[in-house]
C-alpha positions in Angstrom: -22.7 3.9 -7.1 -22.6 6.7 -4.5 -19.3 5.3 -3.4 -17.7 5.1 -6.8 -18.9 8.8 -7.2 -17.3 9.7 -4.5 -14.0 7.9 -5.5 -14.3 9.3 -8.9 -14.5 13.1 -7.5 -11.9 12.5 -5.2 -9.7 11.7 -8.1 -10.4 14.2 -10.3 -9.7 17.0 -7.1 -6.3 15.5 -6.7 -5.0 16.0 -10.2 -3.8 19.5 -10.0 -2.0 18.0 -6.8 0.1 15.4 -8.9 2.5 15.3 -11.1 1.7 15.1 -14.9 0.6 11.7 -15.8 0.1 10.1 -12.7 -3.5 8.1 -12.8 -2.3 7.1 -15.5 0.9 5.4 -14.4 3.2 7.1 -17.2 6.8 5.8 -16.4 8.8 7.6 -13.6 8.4 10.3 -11.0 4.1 9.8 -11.8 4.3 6.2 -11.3 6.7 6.7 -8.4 3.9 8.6 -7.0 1.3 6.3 -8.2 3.1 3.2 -6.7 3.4 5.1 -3.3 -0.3 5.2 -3.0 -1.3 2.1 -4.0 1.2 0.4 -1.7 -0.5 2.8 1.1 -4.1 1.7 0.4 -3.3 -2.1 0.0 -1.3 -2.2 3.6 -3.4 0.3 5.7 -6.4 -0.8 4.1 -5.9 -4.4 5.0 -4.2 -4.1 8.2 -7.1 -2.0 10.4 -9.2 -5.8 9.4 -6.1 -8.3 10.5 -6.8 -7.2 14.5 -10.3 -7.7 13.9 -10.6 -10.7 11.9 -7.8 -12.6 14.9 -10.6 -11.5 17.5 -13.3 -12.5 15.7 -12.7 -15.2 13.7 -9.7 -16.6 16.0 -11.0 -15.5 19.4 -7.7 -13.7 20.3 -7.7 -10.8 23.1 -7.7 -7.3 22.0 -3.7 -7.0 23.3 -2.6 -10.4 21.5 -4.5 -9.3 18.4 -2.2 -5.9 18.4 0.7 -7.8 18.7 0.4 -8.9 15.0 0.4 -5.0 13.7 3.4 -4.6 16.3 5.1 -7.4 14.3 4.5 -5.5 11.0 5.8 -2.5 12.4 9.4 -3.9 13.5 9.5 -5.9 10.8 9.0 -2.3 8.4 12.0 -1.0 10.8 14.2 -3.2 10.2 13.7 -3.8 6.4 14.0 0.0 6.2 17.5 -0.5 8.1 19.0 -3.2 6.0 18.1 -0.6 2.4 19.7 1.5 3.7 22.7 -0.3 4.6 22.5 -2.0 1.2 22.9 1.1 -0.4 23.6 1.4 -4.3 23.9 -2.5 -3.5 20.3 -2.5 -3.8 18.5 -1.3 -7.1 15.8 1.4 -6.2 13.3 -0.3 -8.6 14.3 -3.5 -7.6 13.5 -2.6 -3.6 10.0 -1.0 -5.1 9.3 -4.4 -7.0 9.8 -6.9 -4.0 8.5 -4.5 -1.3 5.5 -4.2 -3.9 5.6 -8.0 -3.9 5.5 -8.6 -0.6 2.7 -6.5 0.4 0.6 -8.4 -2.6 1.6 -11.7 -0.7 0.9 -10.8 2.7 -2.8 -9.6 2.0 -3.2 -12.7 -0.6 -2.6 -14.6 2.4 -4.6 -12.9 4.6 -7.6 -13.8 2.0 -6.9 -17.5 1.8 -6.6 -17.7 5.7 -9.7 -16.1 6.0 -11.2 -18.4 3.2 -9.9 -21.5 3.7 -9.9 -21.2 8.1 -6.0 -21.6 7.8 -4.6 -21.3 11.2 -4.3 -17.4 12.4 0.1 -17.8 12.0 -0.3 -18.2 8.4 -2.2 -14.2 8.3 0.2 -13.3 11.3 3.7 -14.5 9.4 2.5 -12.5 6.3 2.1 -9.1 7.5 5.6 -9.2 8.8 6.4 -9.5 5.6 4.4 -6.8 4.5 5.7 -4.5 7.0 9.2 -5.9 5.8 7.7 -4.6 2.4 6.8 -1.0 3.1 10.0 -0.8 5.1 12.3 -1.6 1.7 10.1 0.1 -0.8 9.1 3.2 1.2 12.2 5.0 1.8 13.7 4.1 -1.7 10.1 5.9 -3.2 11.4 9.4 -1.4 14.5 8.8 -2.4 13.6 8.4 -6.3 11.0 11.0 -6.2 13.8 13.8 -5.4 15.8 12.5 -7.6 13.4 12.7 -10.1 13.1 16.5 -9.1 14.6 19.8 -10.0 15.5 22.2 -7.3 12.6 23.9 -8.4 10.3 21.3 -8.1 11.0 19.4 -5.2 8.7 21.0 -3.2 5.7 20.4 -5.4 6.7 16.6 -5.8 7.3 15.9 -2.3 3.8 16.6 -1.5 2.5 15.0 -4.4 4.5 12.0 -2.6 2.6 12.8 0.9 -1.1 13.3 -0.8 -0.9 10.2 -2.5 0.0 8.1 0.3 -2.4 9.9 2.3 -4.9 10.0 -0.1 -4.5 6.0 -0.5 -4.7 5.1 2.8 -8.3 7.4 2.9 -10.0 5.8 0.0 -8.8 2.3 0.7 -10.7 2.6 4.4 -13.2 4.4 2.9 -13.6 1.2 0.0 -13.2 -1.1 2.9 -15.5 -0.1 5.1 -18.2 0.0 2.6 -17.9 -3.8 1.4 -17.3 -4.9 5.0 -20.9 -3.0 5.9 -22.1 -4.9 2.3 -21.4 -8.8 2.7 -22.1 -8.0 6.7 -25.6 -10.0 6.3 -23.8 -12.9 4.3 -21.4 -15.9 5.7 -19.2 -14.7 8.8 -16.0 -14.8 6.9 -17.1 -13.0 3.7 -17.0 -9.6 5.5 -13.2 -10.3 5.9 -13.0 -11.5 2.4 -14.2 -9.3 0.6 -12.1 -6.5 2.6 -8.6 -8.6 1.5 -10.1 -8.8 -1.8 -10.4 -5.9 -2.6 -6.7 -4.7 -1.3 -5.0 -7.9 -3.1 -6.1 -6.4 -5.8 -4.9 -2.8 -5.2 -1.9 -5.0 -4.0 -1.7 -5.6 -7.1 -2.2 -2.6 -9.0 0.9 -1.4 -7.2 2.8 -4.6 -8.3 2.1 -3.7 -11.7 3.4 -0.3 -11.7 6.4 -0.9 -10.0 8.2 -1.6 -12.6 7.7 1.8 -14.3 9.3 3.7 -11.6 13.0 3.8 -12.9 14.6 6.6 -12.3 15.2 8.9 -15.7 17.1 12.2 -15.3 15.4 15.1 -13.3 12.8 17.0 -15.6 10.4 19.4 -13.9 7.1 17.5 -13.1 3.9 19.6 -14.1 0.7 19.4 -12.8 -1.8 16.8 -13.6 
């Protein structure tokens, strides 16, 4: 309860910080914002457990269990190379969706390897696809959010933008750490699961507002 309180407050602090509109996922520059937070908290908030759960659950050393998040990060590289060679090619909300989607896959498999004991490459292969999913979504949501900005509003929007991917990748370590601490006393994997379970379905709260991100022309955002 203390926990959700805490959320809760958090929340309501960061309005004035966000554009119009934004918890509630209205269409555009608030969901743009909305999306980028989301997509923060399901990868950051999954990823700090993948290095863990591969020494713990795997018996991989410390170095080789860094690797995977090294895998993530090249793979995020390079998918943020290839938008941006795609260019107009590539639909902004159509990069959001399947970045969006990939994340949502990655930490999905993350859970059932955890579950079901599935060998660690299954939970390795997906996060460098999630990585390849923040690499093609993330660039795309600065682009969009300036677009969906007036010179006078720019400012204000882009660090909307920053605070809500900051402010994600908080709370989702914050919520993580609290179940992990919870099911600690139960089975040895349900620690593990009920971290990815949680961010699958933040995974999937960004999945759902992705859509909602198309770009409209510029109108001045106001605060929340």
């Amino acid at each position: 309860m203390l926990a959700a309180a805490a959320v809760a407050v958090a929340l309501l602090a960061v309005r004035p910080l966000m554009p119009r509109g934004t918890l509630t996922a209205r269409r555009g520059l608030p969901s743009v914002i909305l999306t980028r937070g989301l997509a923060s908290a399901a990868f950051f908030g999954a990823e700090v457990y993948l290095p863990y759960l591969l020494v713990e659950r795997y018996a991989f050393a410390p170095t080789f269990a860094g690797l995977t998040l090294t895998g993530g990060a090249i793979a995020w590289a390079a998918a943020s190379a290839i938008q941006g060679r795609l260019g107009t090619r590539l639909e902004h909300r159509k990069a959001v969706r399947i970045g969006s989607a990939l994340v949502l896959g990655a930490v999905v498999l993350a859970l059932v390897t955890t579950v079901l004991a599935w060998p660690a490459a299954v939970a390795i292969a997906g996060w460098i696809f999630a990585g390849g999913g923040m690499g093609l979504m993330y660039p795309r949501l600065s682009v969009m959010t300036l677009a969906l900005s007036t010179k006078d509003t720019e400012g204000f929007n882009s660090s909307a933008m920053s605070i809500s991917d900051s402010l994600g990748g908080a709370l989702a370590l914050a919520g993580t750490g609290i179940v992990f601490a919870a099911f600690a006393t139960a089975a040895p994997s349900a620690s593990f699961a009920g971290v990815f379970a949680l961010t699958a379905v933040i995974g999937a709260a960004a999945v759902a507002v992705a859509p909602r991100v198309a770009v409209v022309p510029a109108a001045v955002s106001k605060r929340a």
